[in-house]
C-alpha positions, -999 to 999 in steps of 0.1 A, spaced: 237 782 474 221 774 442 235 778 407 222 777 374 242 766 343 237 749 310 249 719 291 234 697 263 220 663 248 226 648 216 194 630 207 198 615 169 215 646 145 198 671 171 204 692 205 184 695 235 196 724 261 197 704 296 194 724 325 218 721 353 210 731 389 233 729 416 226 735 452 238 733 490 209 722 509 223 715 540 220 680 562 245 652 558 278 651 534 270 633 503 269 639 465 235 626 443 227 639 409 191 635 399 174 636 365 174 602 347 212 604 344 229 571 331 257 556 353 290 571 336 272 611 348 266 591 382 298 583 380 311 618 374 313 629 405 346 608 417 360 622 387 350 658 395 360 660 430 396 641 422 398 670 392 391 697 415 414 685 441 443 679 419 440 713 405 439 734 439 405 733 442 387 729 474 363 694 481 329 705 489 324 702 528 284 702 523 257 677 507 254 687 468 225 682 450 226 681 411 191 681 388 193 676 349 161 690 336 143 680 315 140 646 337 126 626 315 153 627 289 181 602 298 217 615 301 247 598 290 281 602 287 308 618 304 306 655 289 281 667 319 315 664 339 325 700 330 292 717 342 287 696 369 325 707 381 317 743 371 285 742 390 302 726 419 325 753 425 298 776 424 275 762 445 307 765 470 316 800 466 350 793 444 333 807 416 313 837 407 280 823 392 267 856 377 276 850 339 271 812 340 235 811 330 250 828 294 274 800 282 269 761 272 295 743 284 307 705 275 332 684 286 349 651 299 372 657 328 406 638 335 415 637 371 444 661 364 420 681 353 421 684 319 393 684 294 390 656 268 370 654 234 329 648 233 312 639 208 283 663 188 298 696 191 281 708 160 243 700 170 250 714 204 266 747 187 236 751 162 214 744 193 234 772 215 229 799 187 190 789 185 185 795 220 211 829 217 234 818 241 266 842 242 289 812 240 299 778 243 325 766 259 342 730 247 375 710 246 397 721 222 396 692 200 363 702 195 362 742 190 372 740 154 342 718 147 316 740 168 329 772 155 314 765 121 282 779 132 281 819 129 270 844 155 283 823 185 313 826 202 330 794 207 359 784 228 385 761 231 398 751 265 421 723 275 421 725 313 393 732 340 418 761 350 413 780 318 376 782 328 375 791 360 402 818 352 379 831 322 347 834 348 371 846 373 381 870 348 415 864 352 424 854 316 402 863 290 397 832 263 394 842 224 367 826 206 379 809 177 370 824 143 368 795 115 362 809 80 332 781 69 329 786 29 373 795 24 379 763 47 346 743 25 355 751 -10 397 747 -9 391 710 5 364 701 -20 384 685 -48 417 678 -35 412 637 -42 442 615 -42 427 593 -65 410 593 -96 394 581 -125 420 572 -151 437 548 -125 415 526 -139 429 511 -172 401 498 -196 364 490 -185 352 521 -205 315 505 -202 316 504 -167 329 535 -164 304 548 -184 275 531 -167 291 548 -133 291 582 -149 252 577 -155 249 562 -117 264 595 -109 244 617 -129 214 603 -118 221 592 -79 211 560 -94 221 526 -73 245 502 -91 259 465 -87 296 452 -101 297 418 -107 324 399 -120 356 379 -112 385 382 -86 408 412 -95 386 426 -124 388 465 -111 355 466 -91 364 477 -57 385 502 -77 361 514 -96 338 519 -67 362 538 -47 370 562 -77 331 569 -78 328 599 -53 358 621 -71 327 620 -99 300 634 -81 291 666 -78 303 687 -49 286 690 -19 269 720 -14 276 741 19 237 730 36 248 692 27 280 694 42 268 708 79 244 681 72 267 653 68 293 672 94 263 670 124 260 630 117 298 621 113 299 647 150 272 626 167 290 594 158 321 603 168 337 595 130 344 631 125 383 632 114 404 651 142 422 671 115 389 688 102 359 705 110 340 699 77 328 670 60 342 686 21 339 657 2 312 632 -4 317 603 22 324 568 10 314 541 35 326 506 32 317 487 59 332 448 67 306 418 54 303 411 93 283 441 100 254 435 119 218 451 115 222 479 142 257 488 125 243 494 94 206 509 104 216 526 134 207 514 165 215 511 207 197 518 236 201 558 229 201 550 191 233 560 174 233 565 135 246 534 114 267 530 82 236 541 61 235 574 74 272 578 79 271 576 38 246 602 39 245 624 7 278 600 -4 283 563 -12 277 529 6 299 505 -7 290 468 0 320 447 -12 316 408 -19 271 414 -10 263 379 -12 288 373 21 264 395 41 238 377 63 206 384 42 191 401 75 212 428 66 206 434 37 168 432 39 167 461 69 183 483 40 150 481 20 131 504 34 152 536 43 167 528 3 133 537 -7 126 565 15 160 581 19 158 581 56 154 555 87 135 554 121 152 538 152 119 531 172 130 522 213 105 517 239 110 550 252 122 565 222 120 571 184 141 587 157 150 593 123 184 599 109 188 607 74 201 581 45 203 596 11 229 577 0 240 553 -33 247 519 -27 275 506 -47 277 467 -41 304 439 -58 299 406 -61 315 374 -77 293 356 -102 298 324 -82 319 311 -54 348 304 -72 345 337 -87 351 324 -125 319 314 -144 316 328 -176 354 340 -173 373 340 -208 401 319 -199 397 302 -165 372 277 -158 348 279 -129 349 249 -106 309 256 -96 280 234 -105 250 251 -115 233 240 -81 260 260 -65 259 287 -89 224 292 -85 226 290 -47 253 319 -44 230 344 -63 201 334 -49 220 348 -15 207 383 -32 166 389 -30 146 399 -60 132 432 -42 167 439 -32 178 435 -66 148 456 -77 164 485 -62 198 483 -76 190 511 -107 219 494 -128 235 458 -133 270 459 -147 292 428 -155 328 435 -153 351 420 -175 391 410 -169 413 438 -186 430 419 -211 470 421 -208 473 450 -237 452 476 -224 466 468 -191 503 479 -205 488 507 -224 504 542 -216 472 556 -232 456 581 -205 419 577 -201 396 601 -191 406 619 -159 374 626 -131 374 661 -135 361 654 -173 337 634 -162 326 650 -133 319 684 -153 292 661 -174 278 647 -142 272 686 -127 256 697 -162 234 669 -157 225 674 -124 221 710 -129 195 701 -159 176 675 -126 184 708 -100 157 727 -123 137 702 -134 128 695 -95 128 728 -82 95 733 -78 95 695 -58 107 697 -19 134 667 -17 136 661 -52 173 667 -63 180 638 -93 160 616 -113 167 586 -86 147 603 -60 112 602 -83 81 591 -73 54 570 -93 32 606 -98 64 624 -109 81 598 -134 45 595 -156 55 633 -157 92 633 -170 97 600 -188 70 602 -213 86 581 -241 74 576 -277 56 544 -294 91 532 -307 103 540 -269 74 521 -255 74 486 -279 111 484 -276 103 481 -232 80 457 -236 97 438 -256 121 443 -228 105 436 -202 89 402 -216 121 383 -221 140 395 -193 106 388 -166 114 426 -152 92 436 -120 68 467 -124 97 483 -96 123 474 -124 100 489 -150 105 523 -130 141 519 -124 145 517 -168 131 548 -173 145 565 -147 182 560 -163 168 562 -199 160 602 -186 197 603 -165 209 591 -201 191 617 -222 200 646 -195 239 637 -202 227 639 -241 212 671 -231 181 656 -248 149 668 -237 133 634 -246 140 603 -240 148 585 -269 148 549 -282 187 546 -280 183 564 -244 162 538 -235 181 503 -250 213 513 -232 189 520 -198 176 478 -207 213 467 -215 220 480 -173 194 458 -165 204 423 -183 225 410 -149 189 406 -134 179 370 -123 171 356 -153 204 372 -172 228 364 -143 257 343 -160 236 338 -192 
């Protein structure tokens, strides 16, 4: 007997609907599955048969033939072990097949039969309701996740029984109902940490307020237990909310990974990636033989934070170069290519040398210049080009340390931060992609920064003593406009424009000067 069901592939953030055929054709007792299938859904069938068993199922007495179209897309994983099962019983009259051809289903099978976690539920929901399925059918762990897309009923189950009882109609499952935009907004700005934490350093955290306004790209440097790993971890409770498109976004790459958190179903807050200096390039890219996003994509629409960047092997950093510029990377495979988003802010940290003290006020740096010089030169000039702003951090001196004066909380801050971006939102509308002054192109920055003669003799001047790149140039004006937008200035003036220069004096000639 042949049967006809449906499961799914996760190929980069996306779906593809895999067609399942299963069928008795007669001749001699054996099991094959066809259709490019990797060796953990060959090796579903021992798994299948073993759950089927243990849960009072009959063993197929007849030669079963699975097919996975489309065959020239490669299936992996162990979540085909729930359709092939379904399909199995079936194809062996155990089941009624009738309604079968109206659900996705997806799951890993234990032999006792009971279902464990997959990951991608939320591309293969969004993909179910695109191709109007009635529902999808996954492992509990997952339902919350998948019910987050409307108009498709999703459900839950925990043991192989529960579906065969529900196509049996024995036991009639409930779709779970998740309320997207109550669950969305109430976990948006619960933040267990904040701002005024962070005792002194008012011109860094000034300089990360305009990083935040702008989705500008910003570097710490300064010695051992100076505040900036804190700082940096502080900076997402100052950007501005994610908006509900941004969070399914983010959601669909965390789901393909596998990173989602099991106690949610949303990505609420912007994420804040920080991974180890040991990372290698596919970690951070993306990368595998079916290409699995990286650490740049897992910070989409939040923050990559690279703590102590001149320990990372320079091939790391250099693959960052490209997807920095255009917000998003291609995995390229012989048989394959694709593109995950990476619209994210780097944060990195950094010692000015490898004892971590030159240039501190009261201890003494055991570096010679040689060695000095060698540490920063760990960091390229185009790298460097791309970091927006260039901010030495200073030890908090003992008194303000001890103060009980409470600074500026984030929710202060981050209320500038969403006027600003607000004044960018409208600015841009007109400009598909373009949501802060960061994200500008060549064409489109002649058009905003237009700065005065004052403005102009007080860059060049700028730009001759400090040797600044053409890219740097850009990266001025860019904050100069961040700066005036937090002014709520509609030009950029000469004082915008000095404090945009004073972000850039860490550049290689100003390092340690």
């Amino acid at each position: 007997m042949l049967v006809k069901l449906f499961g799914s592939a996760v190929y980069g953030v996306d779906a593809i609907t895999i067609t399942i055929e299963v069928d008795t054709p007669g001749g001699q007792l054996g099991y094959f599955i066809v259709g490019l299938p990797d060796n953990a859904v060959k090796e579903s069938t021992d798994r299948v048969l073993s759950a089927m068993l243990n849960t009072g199922f009959e063993r197929p007495r007849a030669k079963m033939v699975v097919n996975m179209a489309p065959a020239d897309i490669k299936k992996a994983g162990a979540a085909y072990d729930l359709p092939i099962a379904i399909g199995f019983l079936a194809a062996t009259n155990q089941l009624p097949s009738e309604q079968l051809h109206e659900y996705v289903m997806m799951g890993e099978l234990s032999l006792d039969g009971s279902i464990r976690p997959i990951k991608g539920a939320l591309p293969i929901a969004i993909q179910s309701r695109a191709e109007k399925f009635k529902g999808l059918i996954v492992p509990k762990e997952n339902a919350r996740e998948a019910a987050l897309v409307n108009n498709l009923d999703v459900y839950g189950v925990e043991h192989i029984k529960e579906v065969v009882d529900f196509f049996n109609g024995v036991s009639d499952l409930k779709p779970l109902k998740v309320n997207t935009r109550e669950e969305f907004f109430d976990a948006q700005s619960h933040f267990e940490i904040d701002f005024n934490d962070v005792k002194g350093q008012e011109n860094v955290k000034r300089a990360l307020e305009i990083a935040a306004a702008g989705g500008h790209n910003a570097i710490l440097i300064g010695p051992p237990g100076a505040g900036k790993t804190m700082l940096a971890k502080r900076l997402p409770t100052i950007l501005p909310p994610l908006t509900l498109h941004e969070a399914l976004e983010t959601t669909k790459i965390h789901s393909v990974a596998g990173k989602l958190p099991g106690n949610t179903s949303l990505v609420s807050q912007r994420p804040f990636r920080s991974p180890h200096h040991t990372v290698s390039d596919a970690a951070l890219v993306g990368g595998g033989g079916i290409p699995q996003p990286g650490e740049i994509s897992l910070a989409h629409n939040g923050v990559l934070f690279l703590d102590e960047l001149p320990e990372f092997k320079r091939t790391v950093l250099e693959v960052m170069r490209q997807p920095m510029e255009e917000r998003r990377v291609t995995i390229s495979r012989a048989k394959v290519s694709m593109d995950f988003p990476a619209s994210f802010m780097l944060i990195a940290s950094m010692n000015p040398c490898p004892c971590g003290y030159f240039n501190h006020p009261e201890k003494e740096c055991t570096c010679s210049a040689v060695m000095v010089q060698r540490y920063l030169n760990k960091i390229s000039g185009p790298l460097l080009d791309r970091i927006d702003l260039h901010l030495e951090v200073t030890p908090v001196p003992f008194t303000e340390l001890s103060s009980e004066r409470m600074s500026e909380g984030s929710d202060t801050v981050r209320a500038r931060v969403i006027t600003a971006r607000e004044i960018q939102a409208k600015r841009f509308e007109k400009h598909e992609g373009i949501y802060c002054n960061a994200q500008m192109g060549t064409k489109l920055l002649k058009e905003v920064c237009v700065i005065s003669n004052v403005g102009a003799n007080l860059l060049k001047t700028a730009m001759d003593r400090l040797n600044l790149s053409a890219r740097a140039y850009d990266r001025i004006l860019k904050v100069s406009r961040t700066i005036a937008d937090l002014a709520g200035s509609e030009d950029i003036r000469p004082e915008h424009l000095a404090e945009a220069i004073q972000y850039r004096s860490l550049d290689r000639e100003g390092w340690g000067g």
